[in-house]
N, C-alpha and C positions, 0 to 999 in steps of 0.2 A: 504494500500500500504506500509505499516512496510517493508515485506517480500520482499529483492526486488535483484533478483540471475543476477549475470552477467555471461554470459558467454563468454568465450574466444572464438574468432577466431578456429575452428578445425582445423588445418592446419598441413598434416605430415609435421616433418624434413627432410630438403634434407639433401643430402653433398655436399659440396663448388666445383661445378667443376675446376680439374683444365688443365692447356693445354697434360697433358700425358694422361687424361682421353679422350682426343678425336682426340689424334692418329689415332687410329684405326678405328673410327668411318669415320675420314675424311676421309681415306686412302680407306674404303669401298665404300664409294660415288663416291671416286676417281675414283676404279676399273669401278664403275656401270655406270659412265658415259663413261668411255675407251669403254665400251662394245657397248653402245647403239651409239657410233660414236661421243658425243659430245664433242670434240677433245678441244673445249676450254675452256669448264668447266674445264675439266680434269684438263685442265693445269693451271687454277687459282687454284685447288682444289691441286694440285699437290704443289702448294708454301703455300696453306694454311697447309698441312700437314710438310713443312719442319719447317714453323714458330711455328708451333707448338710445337715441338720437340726440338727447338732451344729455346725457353720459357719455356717448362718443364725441361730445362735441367739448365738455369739459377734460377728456383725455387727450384728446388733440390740443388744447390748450394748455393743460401742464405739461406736455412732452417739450422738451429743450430744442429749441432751434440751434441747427449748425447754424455757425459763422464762418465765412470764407477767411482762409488763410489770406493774413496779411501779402502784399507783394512787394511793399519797400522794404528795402536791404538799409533804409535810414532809422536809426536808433536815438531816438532821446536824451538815452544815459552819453554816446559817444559825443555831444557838444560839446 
């Protein structure tokens, strides 16, 4: 029993959902319940899709904007 291999977990990688990725998704469910009459899903679905949009819209907003690397080779501190 020397030889003795562990194996990890296979497990793909996802990506982080975040609230703009299910926009659309809710918004679909939304429709499909409009359709089939269920008038009150709809309408919880219907505020689930604004909260969503109103949260992807505050995570776009705290995410740090790059700034472009400087291009002058002129320093400050060298005067």
């Amino acid at each position: 029993m020397g030889n003795v291999i562990q194996i990890a977990a296979a497990q793909a990688r996802r990506s982080r959902r975040h609230a703009g990725d299910l926009v659309a998704r809710i918004d679909s469910l939304r429709a499909d319940a409009e359709r089939r009459g269920l008038t009150a899903l709809a309408y919880f679905l219907d505020i689930a899709v604004t909260e969503a949009m109103v949260q992807a819209r505050r995570c776009a907003e705290d995410e740090p904007v790059s700034q472009p690397a400087a291009t002058s080779s002129h320093s400050p501190a060298s005067d």
